[in-house]
C-alpha positions, 0 to 999 in steps of 0.5 A: 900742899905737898907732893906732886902738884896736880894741875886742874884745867879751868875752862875758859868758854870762847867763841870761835873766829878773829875779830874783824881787826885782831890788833891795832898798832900806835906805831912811833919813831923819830924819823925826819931824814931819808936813813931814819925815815927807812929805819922806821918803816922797817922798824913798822915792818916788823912790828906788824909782823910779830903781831901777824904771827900773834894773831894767828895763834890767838883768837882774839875775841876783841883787837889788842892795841899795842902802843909801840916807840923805837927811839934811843935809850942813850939819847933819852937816858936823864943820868949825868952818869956816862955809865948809865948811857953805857948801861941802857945801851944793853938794853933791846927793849921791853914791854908790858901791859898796860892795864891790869883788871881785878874784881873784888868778888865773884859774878855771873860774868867771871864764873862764866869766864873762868877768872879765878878773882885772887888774882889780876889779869892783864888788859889783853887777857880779861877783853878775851875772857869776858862777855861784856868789854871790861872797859877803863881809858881807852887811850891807854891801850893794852900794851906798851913796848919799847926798843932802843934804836941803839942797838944793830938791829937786823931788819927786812923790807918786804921783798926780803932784803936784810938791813942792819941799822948800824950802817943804815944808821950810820951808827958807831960800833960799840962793843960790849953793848947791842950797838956791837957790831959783831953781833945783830939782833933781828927786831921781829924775834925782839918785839914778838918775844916783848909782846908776849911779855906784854899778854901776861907771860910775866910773874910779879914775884919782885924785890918790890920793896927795894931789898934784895933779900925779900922776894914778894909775889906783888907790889905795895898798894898806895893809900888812896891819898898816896901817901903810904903803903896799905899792904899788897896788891893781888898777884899776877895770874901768871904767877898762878901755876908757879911751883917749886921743882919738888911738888909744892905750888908758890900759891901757899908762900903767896897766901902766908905773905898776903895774909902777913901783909893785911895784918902788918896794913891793920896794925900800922893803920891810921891817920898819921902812917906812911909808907915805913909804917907798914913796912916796919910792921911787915919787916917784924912779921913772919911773913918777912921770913917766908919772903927771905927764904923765897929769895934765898931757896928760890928766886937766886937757886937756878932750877928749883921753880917751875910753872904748870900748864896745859900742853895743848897738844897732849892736852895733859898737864906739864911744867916747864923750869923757869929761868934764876940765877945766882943774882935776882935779875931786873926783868928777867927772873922768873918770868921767862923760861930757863936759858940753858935748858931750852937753849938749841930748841924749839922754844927759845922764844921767852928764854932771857936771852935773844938770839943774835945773827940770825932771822926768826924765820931761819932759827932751827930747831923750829916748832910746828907752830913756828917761833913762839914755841908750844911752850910759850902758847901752851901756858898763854891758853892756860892763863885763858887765851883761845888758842887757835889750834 
């Protein structure tokens, strides 16, 4: 498809009104003194909150349960590297869902529900859109989060008072890391912007085959024994309302690279391939091409991807650029918005980059639907979720 992208809306038919309980918290923090024992109740604090603020702009048919643990990614770093230690102490935190659905085909349910079947969809996401539960291991939740308990995190108790974990902690400074103390980080404006990572906002665009050169749009699926690569999995429906700056949607670059990939599984099949197997036969297709120039066009060109979605105030179709650099960025290309053009805004929510030193509640610019930015809820109610409006 050439020229401007037009955007389609799907409708996504919802009932209106909460559940009885919109989320469920498995909250985990190692505690056992009177400083750590504060630390996780605050840390339990703003974990609530984020979701609080979650809830109110979803209408979520069926609770999410989100599985979320504070502890230290130095302390838990197995490296013998002591750069390695010095590396994970630069990392906040992240979160992912846990589950993701696919169906083979159509059926009256996913017609019903808007599902466009070529792509997979995020646990949170496919409770909300379906009539009947999609079911799969309970105990695995939705999504799970993660924070490094390193960091100097600023917290606040119920009466408002302000904590920062380094001296609540007892913590030793450590410049040029998130235990800096020159810098604070409010844990709530960490944990909603991971949460929202965690419903879905997150392209499978990736390096998945460990060479930097060839961007895929989602990973390798195992064989059933796991003992080899069989092809590529379906995309993320994020990854749905990608498109490059000049008019052309990603979907054509994803349909060439899958199709490569099942002819790269039909040559390489039989009883004795491994992984190399396929991905020798995928390196030698033309869909190695068109994954290279992704990587070199767009994955580390700054400004030339964008994604489409349904303003929902205008109700009419906009994009918004998404973040590159001149390097592929672990867990940042690609799927947050851009850092420079929604710095200062309403939106700095989802940009790669946190804001340092101050309260989610006081930054400003602030969006009339408060910190999550209309941008960042717009594109939620594109991939299906009811938006409470």
């Amino acid at each position: 498809m050439t020229g401007r992208p037009r955007f389609d809306l799907v409708h996504h038919p919802h009932k209106r009104g909460l559940s009885p309980a919109s989320h469920q918290l498995d909250f985990h923090c190692a505690n056992g003194t009177a400083q750590l024992t504060t630390f996780c109740s605050l840390a339990e604090l703003a974990a609530n909150r984020a979701l609080s603020r979650i809830t109110a702009a979803i209408r979520f048919r069926r609770p999410i349960q989100v599985t979320f643990n504070i502890t230290s990614f130095c302390a838990n770093s197995t490296s013998a590297d002591p750069s390695h230690c010095l590396q994970s102490s630069k990392t906040l935190g992240l979160a992912s869902p846990t589950k993701w659905y696919s169906w083979d085909h159509h059926t009256t349910d996913t017609v019903a529900a808007g599902i466009d079947v070529d792509y997979v969809y995020p646990s949170a996401l496919a409770k909300q859109l379906l009539a009947q539960d999609p079911g799969g291991p309970a105990n695995d939740g939705d999504i799970a989060a993660v924070f490094n308990s390193d960091c100097n995190w600023l917290m606040k108790d119920h009466d408002g008072r302000i904590y920062r974990s380094l001296a609540l902690l007892n913590r030793t400074n450590q410049a040029g890391t998130c235990s800096d103390s020159t810098v604070s980080y409010d844990l709530e404006q960490i944990v909603l912007h991971e949460l929202i990572h965690g419903l879905g906002f997150l392209s499978s665009w990736y390096p998945w085959l460990g060479n930097a050169s060839v961007l895929l749009p989602s990973q390798p699926i195992m064989s059933s024994n796991h003992a080899a690569y069989i092809g590529l999995t379906k995309p993320y429906i994020f990854n749905k309302w990608m498109a490059t700056v000049d008019g052309q949607w990603l979907r054509r670059y994803e349909l060439a690279i899958l199709r490569a990939s099942d002819a790269a599984a039909q040559t390489s099949a039989g009883p004795d391939r491994t992984s190399e197997t396929w991905m020798d036969a995928f390196m030698a297709s033309p869909g190695r091409v068109l994954a290279e120039k992704m990587m070199s066009n767009y994955g580390t060109r700054p400004g030339r991807l964008v994604v489409w979605f349904n303003d929902t105030e205008t109700r009419r179709g906009r994009y918004a650029r998404l973040f590159a650099s001149s390097q592929f960025l672990d867990g940042s290309t690609l799927s947050h918005i851009d850092a420079s053009s929604y710095q200062g805004t309403a939106e700095f929510l989802m940009r790669p980059y946190a804001t340092g030193n101050v309260l989610l509640d006081d930054y400003i610019p602030r969006g009339r639907r408060g910190p999550i930015g209309r941008i960042a809820l717009s594109i939620l109610a594109t991939m299906g979720y009811p938006i409470a409006m």
